[in-house]
C-alpha positions as CSV (number, residue, x, y, z in Angstrom):
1,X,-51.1,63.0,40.8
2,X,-50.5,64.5,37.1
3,X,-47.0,65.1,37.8
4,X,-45.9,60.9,39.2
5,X,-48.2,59.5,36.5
6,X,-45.3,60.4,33.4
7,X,-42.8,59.8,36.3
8,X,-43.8,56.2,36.6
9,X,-44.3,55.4,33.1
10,X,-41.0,56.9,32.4
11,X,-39.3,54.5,35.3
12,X,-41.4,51.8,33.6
13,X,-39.6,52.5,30.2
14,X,-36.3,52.6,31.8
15,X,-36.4,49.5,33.9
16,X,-37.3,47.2,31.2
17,X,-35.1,49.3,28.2
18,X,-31.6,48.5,29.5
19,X,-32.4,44.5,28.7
20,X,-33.0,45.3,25.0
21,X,-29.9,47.6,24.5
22,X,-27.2,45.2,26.0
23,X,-28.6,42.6,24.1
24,X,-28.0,44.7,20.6
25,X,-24.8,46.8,22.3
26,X,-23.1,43.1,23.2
27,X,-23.8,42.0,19.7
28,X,-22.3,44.8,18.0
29,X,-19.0,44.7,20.5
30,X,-18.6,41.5,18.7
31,X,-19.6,41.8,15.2
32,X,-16.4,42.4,13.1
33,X,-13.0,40.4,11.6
34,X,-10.4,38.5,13.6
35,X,-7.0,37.9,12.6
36,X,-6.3,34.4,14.7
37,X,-3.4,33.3,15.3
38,X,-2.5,29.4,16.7
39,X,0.4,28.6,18.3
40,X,2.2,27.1,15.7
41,X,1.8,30.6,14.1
42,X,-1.1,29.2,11.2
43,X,-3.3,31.8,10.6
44,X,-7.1,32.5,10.2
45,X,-9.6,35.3,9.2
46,X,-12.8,35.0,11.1
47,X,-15.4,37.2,10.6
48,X,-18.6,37.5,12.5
49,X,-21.6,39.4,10.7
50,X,-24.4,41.1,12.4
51,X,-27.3,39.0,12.0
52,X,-25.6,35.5,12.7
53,X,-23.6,34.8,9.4
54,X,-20.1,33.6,9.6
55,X,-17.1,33.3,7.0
56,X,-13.4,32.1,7.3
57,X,-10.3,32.1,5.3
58,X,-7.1,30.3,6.3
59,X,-3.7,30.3,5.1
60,X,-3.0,26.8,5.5
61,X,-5.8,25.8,2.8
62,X,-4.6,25.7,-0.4
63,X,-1.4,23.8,1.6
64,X,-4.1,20.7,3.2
65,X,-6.8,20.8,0.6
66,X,-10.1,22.8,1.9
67,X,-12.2,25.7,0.9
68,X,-12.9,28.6,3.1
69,X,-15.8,28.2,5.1
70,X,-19.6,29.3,5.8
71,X,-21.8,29.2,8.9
72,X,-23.2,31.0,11.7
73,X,-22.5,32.4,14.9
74,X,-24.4,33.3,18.0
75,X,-23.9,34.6,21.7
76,X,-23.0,32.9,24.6
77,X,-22.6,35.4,27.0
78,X,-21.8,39.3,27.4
79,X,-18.5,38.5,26.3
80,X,-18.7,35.4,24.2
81,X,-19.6,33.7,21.3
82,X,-19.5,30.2,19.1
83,X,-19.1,30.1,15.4
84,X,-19.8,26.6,13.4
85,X,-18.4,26.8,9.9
86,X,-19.0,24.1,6.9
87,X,-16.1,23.7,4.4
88,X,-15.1,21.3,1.6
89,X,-12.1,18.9,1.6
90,X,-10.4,18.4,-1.7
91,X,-10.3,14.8,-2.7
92,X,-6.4,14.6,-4.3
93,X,-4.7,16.4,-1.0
94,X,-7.2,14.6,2.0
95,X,-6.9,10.7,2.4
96,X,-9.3,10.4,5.4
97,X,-12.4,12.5,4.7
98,X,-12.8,14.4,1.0
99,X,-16.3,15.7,2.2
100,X,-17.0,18.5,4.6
101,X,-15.4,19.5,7.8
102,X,-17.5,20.9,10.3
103,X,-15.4,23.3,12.5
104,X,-16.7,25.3,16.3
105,X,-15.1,28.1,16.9
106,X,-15.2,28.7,21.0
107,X,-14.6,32.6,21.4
108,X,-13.5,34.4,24.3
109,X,-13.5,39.0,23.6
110,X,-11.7,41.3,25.6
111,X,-10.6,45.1,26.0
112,X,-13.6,46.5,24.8
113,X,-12.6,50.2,23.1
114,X,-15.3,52.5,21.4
115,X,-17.9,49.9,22.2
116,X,-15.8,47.2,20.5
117,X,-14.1,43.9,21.2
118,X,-10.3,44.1,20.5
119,X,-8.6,41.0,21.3
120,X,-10.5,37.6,21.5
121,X,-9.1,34.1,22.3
122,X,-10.4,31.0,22.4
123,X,-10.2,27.0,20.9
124,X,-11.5,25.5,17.6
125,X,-12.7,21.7,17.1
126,X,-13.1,20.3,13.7
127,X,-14.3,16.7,12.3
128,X,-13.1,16.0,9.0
129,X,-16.2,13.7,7.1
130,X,-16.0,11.3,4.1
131,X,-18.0,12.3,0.7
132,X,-21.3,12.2,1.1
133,X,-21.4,12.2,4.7
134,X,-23.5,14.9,6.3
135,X,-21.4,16.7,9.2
136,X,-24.6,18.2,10.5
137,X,-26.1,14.8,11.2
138,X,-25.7,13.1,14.3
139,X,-25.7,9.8,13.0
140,X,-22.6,10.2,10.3
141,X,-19.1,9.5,12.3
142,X,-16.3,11.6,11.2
143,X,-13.1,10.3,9.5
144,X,-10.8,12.3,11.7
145,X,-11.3,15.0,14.4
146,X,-8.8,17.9,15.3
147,X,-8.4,21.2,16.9
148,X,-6.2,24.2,18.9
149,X,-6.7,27.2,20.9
150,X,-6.2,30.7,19.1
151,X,-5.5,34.1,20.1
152,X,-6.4,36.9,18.1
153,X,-7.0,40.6,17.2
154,X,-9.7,43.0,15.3
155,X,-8.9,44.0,11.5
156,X,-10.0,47.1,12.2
157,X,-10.0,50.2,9.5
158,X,-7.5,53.0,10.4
């Protein structure tokens, strides 16, 4: 009886542990910076930091008028994820919205090396809101919506 006693605690430990490690081994496959690329070859950097923070850069800013953006991110499956990023629309370059855009970010990771996602695709929506609209409210309409699917590769460090 000594001898199944640590036995069956152990199995215990081992039924419930694999639960908590794919939850924080998922996360980290995704955590990391993503070159994007649309098919009208416009760029982004998209990165996704452990613990739910989000930033983006894009090429085609300085060109349209917005910042780079800010939000958050979180998991929608083993394999997927949505971003929501806030940025800010310069008044002299946007005529419909010279507020915030609120953009979602639909992700889709594959080929999975060293415990990493490699290659992720997906589709982005944006609304483009006027000043002193709030594009977190559902109540505040957007001046203009827009949006494209992505494919897209790690930055990784060699």
């Amino acid at each position: 009886m000594k001898t199944l006693l640590p036995a069956a605690v152990m199995a215990a430990s081992l039924a419930t542990a694999p639960a908590a490690l794919a939850a924080t081994g998922e996360s980290t496959a995704i955590d990391g910076t993503y070159l994007l690329v649309q098919a009208n070859d416009s760029q982004r950097v998209l990165a996704l930091n452990p613990g739910g923070a989000a930033s983006l850069i894009s090429q085609g800013q300085q060109v349209r008028g917005y910042t780079s953006g800010l939000g958050s991110w979180t998991m929608t499956g083993p394999d997927s994820a949505r971003a929501t990023i806030i940025d800010f629309n310069a008044p002299e370059n946007t005529a419909d919205g010279n507020g915030a855009s609120q953009i979602v970010f639909d992700l889709s990771f594959s080929d999975a090396n060293d415990g990493q996602f490699q290659n992720v695709t997906g589709h982005f929506s944006g609304q483009v809101f006027a000043r002193g609209q709030n594009p977190l409210s559902a109540d505040d309409q957007p001046a203009r919506t827009f949006g494209t699917r992505f494919d897209g590769m790690r930055i990784g460090v060699n």
